[in-house]
C-alpha positions in Angstrom: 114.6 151.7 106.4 114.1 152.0 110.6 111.0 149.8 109.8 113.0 146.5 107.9 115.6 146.8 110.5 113.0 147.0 113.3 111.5 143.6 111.7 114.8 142.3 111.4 115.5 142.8 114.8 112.1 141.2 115.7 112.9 137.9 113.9 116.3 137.8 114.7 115.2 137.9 118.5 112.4 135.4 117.9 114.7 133.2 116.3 117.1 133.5 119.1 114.4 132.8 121.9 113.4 130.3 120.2 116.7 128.6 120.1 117.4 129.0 123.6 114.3 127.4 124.3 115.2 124.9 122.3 118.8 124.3 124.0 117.1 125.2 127.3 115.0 121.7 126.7 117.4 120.0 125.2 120.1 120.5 127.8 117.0 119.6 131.1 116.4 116.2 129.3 119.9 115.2 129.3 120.0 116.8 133.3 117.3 114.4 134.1 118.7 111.6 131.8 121.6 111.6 134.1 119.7 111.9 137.5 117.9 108.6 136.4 121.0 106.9 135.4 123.3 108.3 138.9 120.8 109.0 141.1 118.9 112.4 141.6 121.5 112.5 144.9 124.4 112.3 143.2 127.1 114.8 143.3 127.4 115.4 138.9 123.5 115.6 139.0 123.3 118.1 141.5 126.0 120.2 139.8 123.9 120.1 136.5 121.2 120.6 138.5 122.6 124.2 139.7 123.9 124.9 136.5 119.8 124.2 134.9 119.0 126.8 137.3 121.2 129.6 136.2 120.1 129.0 132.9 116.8 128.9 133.4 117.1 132.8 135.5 116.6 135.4 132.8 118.9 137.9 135.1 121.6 135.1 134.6 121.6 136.0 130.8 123.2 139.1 130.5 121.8 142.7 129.6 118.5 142.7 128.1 117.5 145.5 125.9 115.0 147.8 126.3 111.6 147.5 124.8 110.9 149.3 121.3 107.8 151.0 120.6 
């Protein structure tokens, strides 16, 4: 039983890295989409620009959970 939910777990967690990557990308291409349409300069790409950052910072995330063994 602790060995299906510990595989669960696993999966669910690679599916969720995987869609934050996936967002993560998604989300930078639009960033730079804008910059090249207002102007890296501009006050709405820098914002974006900050807000990229945060989301690229893993500590920005929220608690991580310890490793399992």
């Amino acid at each position: 039983m602790q060995v299906a939910a510990r595989e669960a777990l696993r999966r669910a967690t690679e599916e969720s890295v995987d869609a934050t990557v996936a967002a993560y990308q998604d989300g930078s291409a639009c960033v730079e989409l804008i910059a090249g349409l207002r102007g890296k300069d501009h006050a709405l790409t820098l914002s974006l620009r900050r807000i990229r950052e945060g989301m690229s910072n893993p500590a920005a995330r929220g608690p991580q959970m310890p490793p399992t063994s």
